[in-house]
Structure formats: structure tokens, C-alpha cells
C-alpha positions in Angstrom: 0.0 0.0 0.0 2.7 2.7 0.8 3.2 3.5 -2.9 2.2 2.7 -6.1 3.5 6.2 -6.9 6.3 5.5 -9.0 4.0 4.4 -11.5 2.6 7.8 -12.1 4.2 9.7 -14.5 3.3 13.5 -12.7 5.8 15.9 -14.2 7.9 16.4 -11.2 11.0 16.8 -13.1 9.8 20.1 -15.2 11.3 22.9 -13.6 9.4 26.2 -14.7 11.1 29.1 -15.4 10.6 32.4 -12.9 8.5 33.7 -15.4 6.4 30.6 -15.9 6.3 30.5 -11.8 5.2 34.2 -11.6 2.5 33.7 -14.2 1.2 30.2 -12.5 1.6 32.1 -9.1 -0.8 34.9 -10.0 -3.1 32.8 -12.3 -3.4 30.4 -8.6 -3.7 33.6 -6.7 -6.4 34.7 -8.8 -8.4 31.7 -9.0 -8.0 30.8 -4.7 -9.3 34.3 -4.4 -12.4 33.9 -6.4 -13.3 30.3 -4.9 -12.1 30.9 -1.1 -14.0 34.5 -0.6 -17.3 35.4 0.9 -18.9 31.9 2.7 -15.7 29.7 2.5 -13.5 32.5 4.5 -16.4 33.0 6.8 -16.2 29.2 7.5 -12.6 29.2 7.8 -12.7 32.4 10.7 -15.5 30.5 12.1 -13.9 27.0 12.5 -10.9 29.5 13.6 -11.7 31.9 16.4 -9.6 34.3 17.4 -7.3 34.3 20.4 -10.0 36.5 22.6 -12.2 39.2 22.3 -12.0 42.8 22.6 -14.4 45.3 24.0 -15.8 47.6 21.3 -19.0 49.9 22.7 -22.0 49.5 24.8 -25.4 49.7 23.2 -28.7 49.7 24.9 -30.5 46.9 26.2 -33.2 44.8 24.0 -35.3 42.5 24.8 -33.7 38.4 23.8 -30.4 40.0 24.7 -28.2 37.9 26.5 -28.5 39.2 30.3 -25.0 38.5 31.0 -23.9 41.1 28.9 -25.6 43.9 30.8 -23.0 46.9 31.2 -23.9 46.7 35.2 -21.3 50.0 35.4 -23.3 51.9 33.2 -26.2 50.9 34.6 -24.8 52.0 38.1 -24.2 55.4 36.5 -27.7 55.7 34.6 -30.2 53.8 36.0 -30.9 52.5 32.3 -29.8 49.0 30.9 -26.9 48.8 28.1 -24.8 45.1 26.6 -21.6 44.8 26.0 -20.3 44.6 22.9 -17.2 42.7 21.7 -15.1 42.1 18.6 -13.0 39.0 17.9 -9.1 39.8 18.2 -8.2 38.3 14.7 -4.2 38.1 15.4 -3.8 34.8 14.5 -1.2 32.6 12.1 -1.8 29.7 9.5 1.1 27.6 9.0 1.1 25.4 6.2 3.3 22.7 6.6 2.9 20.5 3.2 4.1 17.4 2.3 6.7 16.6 -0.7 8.1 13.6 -0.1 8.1 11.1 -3.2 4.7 9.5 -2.1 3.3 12.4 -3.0 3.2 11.9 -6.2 1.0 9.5 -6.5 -2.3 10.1 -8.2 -4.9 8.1 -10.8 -8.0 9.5 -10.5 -7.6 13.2 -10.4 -4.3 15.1 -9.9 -1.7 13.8 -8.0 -1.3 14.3 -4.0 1.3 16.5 -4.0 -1.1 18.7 -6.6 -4.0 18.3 -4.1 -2.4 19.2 -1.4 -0.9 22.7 -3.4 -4.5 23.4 -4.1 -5.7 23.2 -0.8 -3.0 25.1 0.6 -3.9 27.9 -1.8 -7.4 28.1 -0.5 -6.5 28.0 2.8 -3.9 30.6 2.3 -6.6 33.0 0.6 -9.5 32.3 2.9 -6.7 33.0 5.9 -5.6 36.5 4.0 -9.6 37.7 3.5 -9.5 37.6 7.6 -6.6 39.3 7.7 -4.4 36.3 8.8 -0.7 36.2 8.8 0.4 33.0 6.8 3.5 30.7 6.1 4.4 27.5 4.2 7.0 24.7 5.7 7.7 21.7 2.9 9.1 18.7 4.3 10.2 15.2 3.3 12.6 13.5 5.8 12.9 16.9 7.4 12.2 20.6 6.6 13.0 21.5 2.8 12.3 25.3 2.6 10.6 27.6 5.0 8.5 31.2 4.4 8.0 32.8 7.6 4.3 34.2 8.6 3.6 37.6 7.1 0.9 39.7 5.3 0.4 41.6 2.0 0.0 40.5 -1.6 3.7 40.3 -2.3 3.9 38.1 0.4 0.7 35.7 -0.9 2.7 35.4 -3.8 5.9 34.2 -2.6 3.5 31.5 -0.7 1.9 30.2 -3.9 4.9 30.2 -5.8 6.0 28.2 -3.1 3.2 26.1 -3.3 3.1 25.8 -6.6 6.8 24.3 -6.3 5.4 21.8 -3.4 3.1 20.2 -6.1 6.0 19.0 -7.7 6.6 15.7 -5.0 10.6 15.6 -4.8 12.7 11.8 -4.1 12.8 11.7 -0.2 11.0 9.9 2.3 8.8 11.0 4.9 10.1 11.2 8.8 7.3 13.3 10.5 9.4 13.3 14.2 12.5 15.6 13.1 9.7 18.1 11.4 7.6 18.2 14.1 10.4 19.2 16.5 11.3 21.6 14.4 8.4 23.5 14.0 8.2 23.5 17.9 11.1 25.0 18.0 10.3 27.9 15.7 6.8 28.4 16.5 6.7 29.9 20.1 3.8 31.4 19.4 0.0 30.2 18.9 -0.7 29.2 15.4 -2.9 27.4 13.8 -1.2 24.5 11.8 -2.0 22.6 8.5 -0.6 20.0 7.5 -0.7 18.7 4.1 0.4 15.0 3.9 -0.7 11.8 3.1 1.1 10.8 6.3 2.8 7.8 5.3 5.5 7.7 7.8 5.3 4.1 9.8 6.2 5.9 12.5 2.6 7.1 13.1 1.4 3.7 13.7 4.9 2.0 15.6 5.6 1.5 19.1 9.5 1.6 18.5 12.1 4.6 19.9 10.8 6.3 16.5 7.3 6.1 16.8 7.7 7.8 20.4 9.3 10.4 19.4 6.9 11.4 16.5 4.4 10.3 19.0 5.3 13.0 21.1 6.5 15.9 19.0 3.0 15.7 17.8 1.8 15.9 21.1 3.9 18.8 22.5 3.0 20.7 19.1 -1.1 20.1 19.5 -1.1 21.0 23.2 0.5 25.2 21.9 -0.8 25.2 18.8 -4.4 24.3 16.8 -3.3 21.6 15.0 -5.3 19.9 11.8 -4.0 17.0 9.6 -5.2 17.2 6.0 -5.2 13.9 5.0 -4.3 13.2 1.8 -5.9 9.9 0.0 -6.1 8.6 -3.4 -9.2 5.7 -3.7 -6.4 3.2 -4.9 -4.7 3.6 -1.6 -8.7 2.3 -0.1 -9.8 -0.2 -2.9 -7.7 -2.0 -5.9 -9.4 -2.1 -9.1 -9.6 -5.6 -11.4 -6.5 -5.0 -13.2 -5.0 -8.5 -13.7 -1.4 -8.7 -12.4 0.4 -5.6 -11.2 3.7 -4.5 -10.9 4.0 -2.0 -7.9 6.8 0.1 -6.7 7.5 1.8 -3.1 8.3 5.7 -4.0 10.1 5.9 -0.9 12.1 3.2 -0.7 14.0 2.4 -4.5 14.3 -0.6 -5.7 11.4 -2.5 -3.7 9.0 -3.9 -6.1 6.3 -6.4 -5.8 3.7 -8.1 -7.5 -0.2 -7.8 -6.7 -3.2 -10.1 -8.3 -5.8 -7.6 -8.5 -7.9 -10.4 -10.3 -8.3 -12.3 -7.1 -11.1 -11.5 -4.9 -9.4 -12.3 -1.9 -6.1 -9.9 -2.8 -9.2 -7.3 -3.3 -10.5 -7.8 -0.1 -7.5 -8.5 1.7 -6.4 -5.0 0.1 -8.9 -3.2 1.2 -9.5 -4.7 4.9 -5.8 -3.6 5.5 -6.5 -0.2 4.2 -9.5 0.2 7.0 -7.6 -1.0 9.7 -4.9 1.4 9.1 -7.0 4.2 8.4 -8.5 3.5 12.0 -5.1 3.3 13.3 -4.2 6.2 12.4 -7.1 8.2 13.1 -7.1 6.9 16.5 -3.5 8.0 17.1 -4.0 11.6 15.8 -7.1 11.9 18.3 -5.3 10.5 21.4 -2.5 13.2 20.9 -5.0 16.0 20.4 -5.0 16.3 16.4 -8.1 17.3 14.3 -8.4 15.4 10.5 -10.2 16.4 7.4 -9.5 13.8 4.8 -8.8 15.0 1.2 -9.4 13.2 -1.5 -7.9 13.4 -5.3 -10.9 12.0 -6.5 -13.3 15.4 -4.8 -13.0 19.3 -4.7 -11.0 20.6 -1.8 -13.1 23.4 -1.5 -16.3 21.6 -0.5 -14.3 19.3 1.4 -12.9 22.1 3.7 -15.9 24.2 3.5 -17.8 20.9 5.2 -15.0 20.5 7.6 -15.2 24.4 8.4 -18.9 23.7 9.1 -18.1 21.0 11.4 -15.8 22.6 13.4 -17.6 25.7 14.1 -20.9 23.5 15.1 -18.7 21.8 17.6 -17.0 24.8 19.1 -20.6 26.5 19.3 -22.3 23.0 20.9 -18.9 23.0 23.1 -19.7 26.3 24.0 -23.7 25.8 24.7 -22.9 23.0 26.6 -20.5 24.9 29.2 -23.2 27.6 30.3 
């Protein structure tokens, strides 16, 4: 299962010009803007509070509003009944930490993973600049490949989409989540919420070995200071194997191992896909104990209604969270 990519042919080794990035980097720009404004950036500032709230004014009292707003100082002074009112303080940083590592690559019925995974990154990155979020981009394989630090402005979306646009090109390396998530501990003091794009094949997710607790617990440490999602990167012919007759199949991330898998049987079928399940559970279990919220993204579907549902979900549980405290 942990790559048929080297079968996929994906363009990976066409390097664009600057020019050709520039023009692809405004043509994404464009595009991410269009798609990610008005109700999907309202879903991402909803599923994304801000750190606090702020006072703003006090306006007088209506009947249905909440009593426990009642501005009980003004009140003191007047004798007449104003609320408080509040606006969200929207200082807050998306990190997209995005996945390059040869697996990536992989793709066959819609673009590739890496190419999924630029794509949601872009909307993410516009929906996070119509609130007026400060955003940055981390690539990684077997450890951090290229870094853009947080910032703001349209130069600066550029040189994010350009880089993103560079990430949907999957490179030869591995995965090795541990080291990365380390580093971005190290180098993200502050609060931030953090994306990461990856199909997440790194057997040290599922292990029990010195490796697997360390990535165990970088991922911890980095979930318990910042809001950490995974964006789960899946192809359907990582779930379910087609009747194909007799295939060769290659691991992207290890050279050289090959196998061969008899699609035509029912059983490999089955026995295909029961593994798939288990480890999909697996892994969904471990990102849960260690504080991690998942979206899964698929090639086959448009990121944008994906996130836009997960956006949806998110705020309904904060809200029912929130309900259910009072």
C-alpha cells in the first residue's frame, strides 16, 4: 500500500522558469481568491476563532439579549440597561506545513497528492488573507525542505503560492514526521494554527518503536500550543484496488522494492482493502489521542467543498462546546 506512486508519471521533473512560476503564481492567486471568498472565508474564521475578544461599545439593552452582557457599570451610573459589545481579536497565524516527499506523487483518478495538497493550501492561504491572517508554508520530506516565515500583504501571498506551486511537484525523499515536528516547535513559540498537508505515510505514526515515540510526542507537545489539523491526503487506490490482472507495484520511498499484486483475485481485493480500513483507524485513532483534528482530502473530490464541510463541522462543535458549558 505505501506506494504505487512511481507508476505515475506526474511531471515532477519540469522545472518552470521564474517567469512561468510568476505567471502560475498569479493565475493560482487569482483563482484561490475567487473560490475561497465570501462563505468559505467565513467558515474558515469560524472554524478559527480568534485568540480572545476585545471590547468595542456598549449599546442599549433589547429584549432576547443575553442578560449577561448587561454593562452593570453603566447601569450603576444611569439607571438605564446597556450590553456589551465585543469584537473577535483576529491576530492569528496559519502555518502550512505541506508534504513533498516522493509518495506524493501519486495520483490516478484526479491530480496527484502533491497537486492536491498545493491546491488546498492555496485556498487556505486565501480564505486566511480575507480575515486578515498572517500566513507561512514549511515543505518537508525527511525533514524541513524550505521555509517562508508568517507575514501579510500581496507580495507576500505570492511568494506562498509560488511556493506552493513548487510543493506540487513531489521531490525523491521519504517521509520522517518526528524531526519536522520538532522543528516547527522550536520555531513556532507562538499560537498558530497548523495545516498539514500529507498523506502521512510515515510508519512511524502507527509503531511502538524509539521512532514512533518520538513522533508520538513531538506531535503531542506541538497540538497541546498550537491548533493543530492534519489534512489527510488519500487517493481511492490507496482504499480499494481495481480488477486489473497482475500488477507491478513500486515503493516511492524506498527504491528498488518492487512487488507483484493479483488484482484479479477477490481475496487480494479484499484482503487490500480490509488492511486499508484497519490502518486508516489506526491512524485516526492515534491523531485523536494526541489532540489532532483530520479532514481527509481526497484526489478524486474538490477541496473546496471538502474544507468548507469540515469548516462547518468545526464551528458547530465549538458552538455545541460552547452551549454545553453555560
Amino acid at each position: 500500500m505505501a506506494g504505487a506512486g512511481p507508476l505515475l508519471r506526474t511531471g515532477s521533473d519540469f522545472a518552470p522558469t521564474a517567469a512561468e512560476l510568476a505567471r502560475a503564481a498569479r493565475g493560482l492567486q487569482i483563482r484561490s481568491r475567487r473560490e475561497a471568498g465570501g462563505a468559505f472565508a467565513g467558515g474558515y474564521r469560524s472554524a478559527f476563532r480568534g485568540g480572545g475578544l476585545e471590547f468595542e461599545e456598549s449599546r442599549p439593552y433589547v429584549p432576547g439579549d443575553d442578560v449577561r452582557a448587561i454593562d452593570w457599570n453603566v447601569f450603576a451610573r444611569s439607571g438605564a440597561l446597556f450590553v456589551k459589545r465585543y469584537r473577535e481579536e483576529r491576530d492569528q497565524t496559519l502555518l502550512l506545513v505541506v508534504d513533498v516527499s516522493a509518495s506524493m506523487a501519486f495520483g490516478t483518478t484526479g491530480p496527484s497528492k502533491a497537486a492536491l495538497a498545493a491546491r488546498s493550501g492555496a485556498l487556505l492561504a486565501a480564505a486566511a488573507a480575507a480575515v486578515g491572517d498572517r500566513v507561512g508554508l514549511l515543505r518537508f520530506d525527511q525533514g524541513v525542505v524550505s521555509e517562508l516565515p508568517p507575514g501579510r500583504g500581496e507580495a507576500h501571498g505570492l511568494r506562498v503560492l509560488r511556493a506552493l506551486i513548487e510543493a506540487g511537484r513531489a521531490g525523491p525523499g521519504g517521509t520522517a514526521l518526528g524531526p519536522v515536528l520538532e522543528a516547527l516547535y522550536e520555531r513556532m513559540p507562538r499560537r498558530a494554527i497548523v495545516f498539514l498537508l500529507s498523506d502521512l505515510r510515515d510508519a512511524a505514526l502507527l509503531g511502538s518503536d524509539s521512532a514512533a515515540r518520538r513522533t508520538g510526542a513531538a506531535l503531542a507537545a506541538l497540538a497541546r500550543r498550537h491548533d493543530v489539523v492534519a489534512g489527510w491526503i488519500r487517493d481511492p487506490r490507496e482504499l480499494a484496488l481495481p480488477e486489473a490482472g497482475t500488477l507491478r507495484l513500486a515503493d516511492s520511498e524506498a527504491p528498488g522494492r518492487t512487488w507483484l499484486l493479483r488484482t484479479g483475485s477477490r481475496r487480494v481485493r479484499e484482503r487490500y482493502a480490509l488492511a486499508a480500513r484497519i490502518e486508516e483507524q489506526q491512524l485516526a485513532r492515534r491523531l485523536a489521542s494526541e489532540g489532532v483534528d483530520r479532514v481527509t482530502l481526497s484526489t478524486e473530490a474538490d477541496p473546496l467543498r471538502t474544507l468548507g464541510r469540515f469548516f462547518a463541522r468545526r464551528a458547530a462543535m465549538r458552538t455545541f462546546g460552547r452551549a454545553r458549558r453555560r
